[in-house]
C-alpha positions in Angstrom: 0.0 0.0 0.0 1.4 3.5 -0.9 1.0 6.2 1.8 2.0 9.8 1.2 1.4 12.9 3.4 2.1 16.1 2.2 1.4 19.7 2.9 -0.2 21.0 0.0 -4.3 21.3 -0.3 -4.7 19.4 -3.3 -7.8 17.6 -5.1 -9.4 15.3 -2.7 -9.1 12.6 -5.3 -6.8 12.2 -8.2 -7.4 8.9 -10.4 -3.9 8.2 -12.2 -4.1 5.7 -15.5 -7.0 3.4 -13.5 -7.2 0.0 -15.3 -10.0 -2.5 -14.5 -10.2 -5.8 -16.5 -12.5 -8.9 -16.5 -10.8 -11.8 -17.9 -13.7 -13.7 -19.2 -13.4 -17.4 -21.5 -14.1 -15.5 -24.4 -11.2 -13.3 -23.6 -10.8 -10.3 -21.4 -12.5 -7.1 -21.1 -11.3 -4.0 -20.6 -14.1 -1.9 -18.6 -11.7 1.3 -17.8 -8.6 1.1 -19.9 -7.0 4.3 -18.8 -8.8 6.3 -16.8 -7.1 9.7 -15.7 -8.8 12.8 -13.9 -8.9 14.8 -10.7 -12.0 16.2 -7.9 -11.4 19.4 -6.4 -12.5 19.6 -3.1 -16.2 20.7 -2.4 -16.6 20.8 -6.3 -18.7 18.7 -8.5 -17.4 16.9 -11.6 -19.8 14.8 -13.9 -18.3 11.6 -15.7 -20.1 11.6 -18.9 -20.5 9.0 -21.6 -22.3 6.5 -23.7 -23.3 3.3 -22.2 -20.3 0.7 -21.4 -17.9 3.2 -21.5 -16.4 2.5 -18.1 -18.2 5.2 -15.9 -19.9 2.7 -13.3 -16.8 0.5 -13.4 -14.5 3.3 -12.5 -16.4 4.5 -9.6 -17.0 0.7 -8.8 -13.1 0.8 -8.8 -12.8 3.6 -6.3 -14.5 1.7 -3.4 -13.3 -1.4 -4.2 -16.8 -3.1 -5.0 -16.1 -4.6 -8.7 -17.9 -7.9 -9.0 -15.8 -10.5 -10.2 -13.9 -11.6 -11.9 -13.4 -8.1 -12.3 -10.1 -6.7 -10.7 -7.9 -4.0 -10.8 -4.5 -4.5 -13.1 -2.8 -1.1 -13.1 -2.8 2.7 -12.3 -3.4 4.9 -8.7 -6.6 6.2 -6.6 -4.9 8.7 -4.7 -7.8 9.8 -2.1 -7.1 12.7 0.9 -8.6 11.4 3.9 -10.1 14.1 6.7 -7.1 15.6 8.5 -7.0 14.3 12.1 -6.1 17.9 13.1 -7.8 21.0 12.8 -5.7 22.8 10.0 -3.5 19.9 9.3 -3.0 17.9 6.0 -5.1 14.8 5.0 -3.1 11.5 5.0 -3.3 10.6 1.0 -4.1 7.0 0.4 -3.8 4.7 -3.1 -7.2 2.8 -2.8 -6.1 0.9 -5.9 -3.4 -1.1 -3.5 -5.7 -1.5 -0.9 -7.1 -5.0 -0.5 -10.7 -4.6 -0.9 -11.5 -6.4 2.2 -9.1 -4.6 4.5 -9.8 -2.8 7.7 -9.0 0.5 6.4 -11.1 -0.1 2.6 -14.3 -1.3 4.5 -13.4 1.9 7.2 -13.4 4.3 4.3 -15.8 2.9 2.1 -19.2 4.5 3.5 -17.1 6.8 5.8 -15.1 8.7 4.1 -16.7 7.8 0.7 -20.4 7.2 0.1 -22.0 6.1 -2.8 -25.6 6.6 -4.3 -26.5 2.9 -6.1 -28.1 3.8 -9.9 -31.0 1.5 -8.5 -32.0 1.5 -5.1 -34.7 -1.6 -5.9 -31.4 -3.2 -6.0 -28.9 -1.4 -3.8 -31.3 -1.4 -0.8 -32.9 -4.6 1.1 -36.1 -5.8 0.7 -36.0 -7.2 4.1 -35.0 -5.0 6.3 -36.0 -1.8 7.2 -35.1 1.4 6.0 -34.4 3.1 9.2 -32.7 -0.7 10.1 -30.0 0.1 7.2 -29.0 3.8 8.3 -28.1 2.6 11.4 -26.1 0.2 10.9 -23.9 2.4 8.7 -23.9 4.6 11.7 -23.1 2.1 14.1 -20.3 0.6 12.0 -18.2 3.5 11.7 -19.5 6.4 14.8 -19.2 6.0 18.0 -22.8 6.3 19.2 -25.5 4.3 20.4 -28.7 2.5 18.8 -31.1 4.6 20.1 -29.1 7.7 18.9 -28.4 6.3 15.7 -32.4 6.5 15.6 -32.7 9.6 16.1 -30.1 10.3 13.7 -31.9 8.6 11.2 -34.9 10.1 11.5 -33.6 13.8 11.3 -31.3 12.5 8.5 -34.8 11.2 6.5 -36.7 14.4 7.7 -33.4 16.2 6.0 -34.0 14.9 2.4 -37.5 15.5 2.0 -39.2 12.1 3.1 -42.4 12.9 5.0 -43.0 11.4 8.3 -40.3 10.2 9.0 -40.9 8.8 12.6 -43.0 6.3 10.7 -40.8 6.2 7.1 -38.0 5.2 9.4 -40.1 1.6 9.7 -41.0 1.0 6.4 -39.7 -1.9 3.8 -38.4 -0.5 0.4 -41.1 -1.5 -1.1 -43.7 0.4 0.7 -42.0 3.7 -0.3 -42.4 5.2 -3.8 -39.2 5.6 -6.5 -38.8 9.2 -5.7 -38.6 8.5 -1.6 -36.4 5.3 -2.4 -33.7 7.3 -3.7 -33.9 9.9 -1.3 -34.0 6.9 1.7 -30.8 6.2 -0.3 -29.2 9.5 -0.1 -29.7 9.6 3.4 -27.8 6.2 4.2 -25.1 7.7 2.1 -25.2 11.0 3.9 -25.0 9.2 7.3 -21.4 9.3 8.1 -20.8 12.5 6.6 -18.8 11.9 3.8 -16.3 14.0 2.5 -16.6 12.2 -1.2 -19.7 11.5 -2.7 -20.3 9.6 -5.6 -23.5 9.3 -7.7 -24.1 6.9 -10.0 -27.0 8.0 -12.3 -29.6 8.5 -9.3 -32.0 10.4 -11.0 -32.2 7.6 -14.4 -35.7 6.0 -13.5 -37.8 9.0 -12.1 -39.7 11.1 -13.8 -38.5 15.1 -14.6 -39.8 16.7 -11.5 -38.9 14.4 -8.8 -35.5 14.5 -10.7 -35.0 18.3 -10.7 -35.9 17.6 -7.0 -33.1 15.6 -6.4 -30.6 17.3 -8.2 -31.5 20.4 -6.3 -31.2 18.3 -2.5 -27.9 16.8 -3.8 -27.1 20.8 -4.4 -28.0 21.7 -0.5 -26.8 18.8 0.6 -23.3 19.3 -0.9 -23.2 22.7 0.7 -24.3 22.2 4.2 -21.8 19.0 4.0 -19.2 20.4 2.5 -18.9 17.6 0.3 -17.0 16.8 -3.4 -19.6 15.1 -5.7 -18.5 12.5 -8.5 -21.7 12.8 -10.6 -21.9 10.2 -12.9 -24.5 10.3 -15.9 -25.0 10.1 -19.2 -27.7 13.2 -19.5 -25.9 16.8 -20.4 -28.2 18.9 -19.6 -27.8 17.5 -16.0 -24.3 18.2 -16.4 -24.6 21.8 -17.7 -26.9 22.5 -14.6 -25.0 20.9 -11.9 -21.1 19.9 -12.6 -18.1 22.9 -12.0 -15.9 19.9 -13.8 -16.4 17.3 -16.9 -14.9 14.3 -17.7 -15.5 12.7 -20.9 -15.2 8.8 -21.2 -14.7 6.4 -24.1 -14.6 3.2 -24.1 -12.6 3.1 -20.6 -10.2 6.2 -21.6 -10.8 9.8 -20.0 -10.3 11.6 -23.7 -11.3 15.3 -22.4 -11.4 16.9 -19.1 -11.8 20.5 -18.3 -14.2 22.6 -16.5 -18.2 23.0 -17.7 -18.0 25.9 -19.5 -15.0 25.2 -22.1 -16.7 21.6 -22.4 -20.2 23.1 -23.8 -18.5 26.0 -25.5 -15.2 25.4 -26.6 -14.9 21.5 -27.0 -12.0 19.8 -28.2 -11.9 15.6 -28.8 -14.4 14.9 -31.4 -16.3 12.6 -29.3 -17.4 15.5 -27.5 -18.1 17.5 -29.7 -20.2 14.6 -31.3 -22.3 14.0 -28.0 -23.1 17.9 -28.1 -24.4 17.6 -31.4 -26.6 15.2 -30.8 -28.3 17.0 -27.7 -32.0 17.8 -29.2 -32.0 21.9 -29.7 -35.0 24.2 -28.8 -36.2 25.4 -32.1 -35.6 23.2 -34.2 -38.0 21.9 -37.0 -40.2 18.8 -36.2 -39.2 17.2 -39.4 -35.0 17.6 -38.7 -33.4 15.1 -37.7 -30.9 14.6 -34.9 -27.1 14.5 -35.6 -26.1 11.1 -34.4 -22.7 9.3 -33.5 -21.5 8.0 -36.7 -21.1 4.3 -36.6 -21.5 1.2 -33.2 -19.4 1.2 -30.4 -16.5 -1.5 -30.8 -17.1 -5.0 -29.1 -15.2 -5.5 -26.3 -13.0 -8.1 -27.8 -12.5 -6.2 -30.8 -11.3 -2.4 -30.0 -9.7 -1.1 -32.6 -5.8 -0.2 -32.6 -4.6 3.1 -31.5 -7.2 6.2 -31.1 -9.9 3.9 -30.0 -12.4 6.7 -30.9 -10.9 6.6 -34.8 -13.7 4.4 -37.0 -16.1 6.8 -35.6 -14.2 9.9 -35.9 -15.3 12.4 -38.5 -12.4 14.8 -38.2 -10.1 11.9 -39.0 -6.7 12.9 -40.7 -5.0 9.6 -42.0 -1.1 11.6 -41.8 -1.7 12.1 -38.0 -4.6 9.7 -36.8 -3.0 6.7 -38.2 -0.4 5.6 -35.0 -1.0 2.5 -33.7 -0.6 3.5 -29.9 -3.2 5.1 -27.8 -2.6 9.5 -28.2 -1.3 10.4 -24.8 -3.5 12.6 -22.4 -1.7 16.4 -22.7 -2.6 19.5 -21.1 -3.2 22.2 -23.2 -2.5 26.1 -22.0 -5.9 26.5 -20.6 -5.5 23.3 -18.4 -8.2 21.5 -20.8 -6.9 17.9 -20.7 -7.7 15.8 -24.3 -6.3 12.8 -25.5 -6.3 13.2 -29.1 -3.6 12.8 -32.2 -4.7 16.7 -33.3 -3.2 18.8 -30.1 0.3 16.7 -30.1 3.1 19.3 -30.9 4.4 17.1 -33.8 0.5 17.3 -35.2 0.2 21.1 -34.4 3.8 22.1 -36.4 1.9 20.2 -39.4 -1.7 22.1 -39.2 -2.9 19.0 -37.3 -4.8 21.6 -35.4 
C-alpha cells in the first residue's frame, strides 16, 4: 500500500491511468482502460459517456466493489482522507493497493466515501427496514448508540425530503415510492458525513420533477456538508446545470477533461463534440433530424488499434490519426486535458490543429 502525506491542499481525489479488467473465457474485457482525472475539493465533476464506456466501473473501482472476476491491473486512486487535526493535512491513500476487504477499505468505504447505487430496488434490502439500514452504517463507523443512531436517522430522512419520518424510518423498500427510495438512499449515504460522494445516475428511472428535486437536495446537501460530488451520468443537460468539472469517457479512456463551461462551448476531442451535437436543440423543425454518432461502439473483444475513438471519428486525418498506440493525455494552455492525435506538438507544427 502507498501512503504519502504532504502539505499542499490538493484535489481530494486524483485517479492516475486506472485499469480495470474482466478476464472472461471469451477473452478479457477491458471496462476502464485508462482512466485519468482529478475532484477538487467541495466541487462537482460529472463523468459523462455513452453506455459501457467505463463510468460505473470506475467508480466501482474507487470503493473497491467490482464484482468479479473483475479486478484492478494497473494505475493509482490517490484519495485525501479528513485531516486528524484542525488545520493539518489529509493523509493521501492509493485505494487501488488497498485490499478490498481490508480494515481500512471497509473503514473508508461508506465513511469517508459514500456512494448513491443507480438502482435502489437493487442497492437497498427488501428485508429490512429502511431506518434498520442507516443505522447500521452509523453504528459501523461512529461512536454512538442505537437509540441515537435513531434519532439520527430520522432527522437525517426528515433532511432529504421524506415525509414522516418517525414512521418512514419503519418502512420496507417497497412500501416507499421511487422518488422517496432514492432519497431513503441519499440519506444512508449521507449518514457518516462523507467528505466524497459519488452518484451513480440517481435520477435515471424518475420522472423530470422528482429529478430536478433531487438534483436540487444533492445541491443543499453538498453545501451544508461540504462535500465533493462524482456525478456520474450520461444526461448533459444534467451536467450543464449541476457539474463545476467534466470528464468525458470512451470506451474506458478519460479523452477530455476540463471545467463546464469550455466543455459546452469550446470543445476539443471529437467525441465531445459529437455528444453535443446530438443534444436535441429548442427550435428546431419537427421534421430535422438529430445529428447522431457515426457508426457502433467497438465490441469489447475487438477495439480497434490506436485512437480507439478513430472508425467513428469524422475529423479523422490519416497523416496524423494513423499511430498504432493510444494519443497520450496532454494539457493544453488553458488546463483542458484531451487525449487526441490533433493537439500533439508534432501534429500542431503540421496544421494537425
Amino acid at each position: 500500500m502507498e501512503r504519502e502525506r504532504t502539505n499542499d491542499c490538493g484535489p481530494i481525489l486524483q485517479v492516475q491511468d486506472l485499469k480495470a479488467y474482466f478476464p472472461l473465457e471469451e477473452g478479457t474485457v477491458k471496462a476502464v482502460d485508462g482512466a485519468d482525472f482529478a475532484i477538487p475539493n467541495d466541487e462537482t465533476v460529472c463523468i459523462v459517456g455513452e453506455s459501457g464506456c467505463g463510468k460505473s466501473v470506475t467508480a466501482h473501482s474507487i470503493l473497491q466493489v467490482i464484482d468479479p472476476p473483475g479486478r484492478i491491473v494497473g494505475g493509482r486512486i490517490l484519495f485525501r482522507r479528513r485531516p486528524r487535526e484542525a488545520g493539518g493535512a489529509g493523509e493521501v491513500v492509493d485505494l487501488a493497493a488497498l485490499r478490498p476487504k481490508s480494515r481500512e477499505m471497509r473503514h473508508i468505504r461508506g465513511n469517508d466515501i459514500a456512494m448513491i447505487f443507480q438502482e435502489p430496488m437493487t442497492a437497498l434490502s427488501p428485508v429490512h427496514t429502511i431506518g434498520n439500514q442507516i443505522v447500521e452504517a452509523m453504528l459501523l463507523h461512529l461512536p454512538i448508540g442505537q437509540d441515537e443512531a435513531r434519532e439520527r436517522t430520522i432527522a437525517l430522512l426528515r433532511r432529504v425530503g421524506i415525509p414522516e419520518p418517525e414512521t418512514r424510518v419503519d418502512a420496507y423498500t417497497f412500501q416507499l415510492s421511487g422518488g422517496m427510495r432514492q432519497r431513503a438512499m441519499i440519506a444512508m449515504a449521507l449518514a457518516c458525513t462523507p467528505s466524497l460522494l459519488i452518484a451513480d445516475e440517481p435520477t435515471t428511472a424518475l420522472d423530470v420533477t422528482t429529478q430536478a428535486r433531487i438534483l436540487e437536495l444533492v445541491r443543499e446537501l453538498q453545501a451544508d456538508y461540504g462535500m465533493a460530488v462524482m456525478y456520474i451520468t450520461h444526461d448533459l443537460g444534467v451536467v450543464a446545470e449541476i457539474a463545476d468539472g467534466v470528464v468525458i469517457m470512451y470506451l474506458g479512456q478519460t479523452v477530455e477533461q476540463g471545467d463546464v463551461r469550455a466543455i459546452f462551448h469550446d470543445p476539443k476531442h471529437p467525441y465531445t463534440k459529437a455528444l453535443l451535437r446530438s443534444i436535441p436543440k429548442l427550435g428546431v423543425k419537427a421534421r430535422d433530424r438529430l445529428a447522431p454518432i457515426e457508426g457502433m461502439v467497438p465490441h469489447p473483444y475487438n477495439r480497434p488499434r490506436g485512437c480507439l475513438f478513430g472508425p467513428r471519428c469524422t475529423e479523422r486525418d490519416p497523416a496524423i490519426c494513423g499511430a498504432e498506440e493510444f494519443p497520450p493525455l496532454v494539457t493544453l494552455a488553458d488546463g483542458h486535458r484531451v487525449r487526441c492525435w490533433k493537439y500533439m506538438p508534432e501534429a500542431v507544427e503540421t496544421g494537425g490543429n
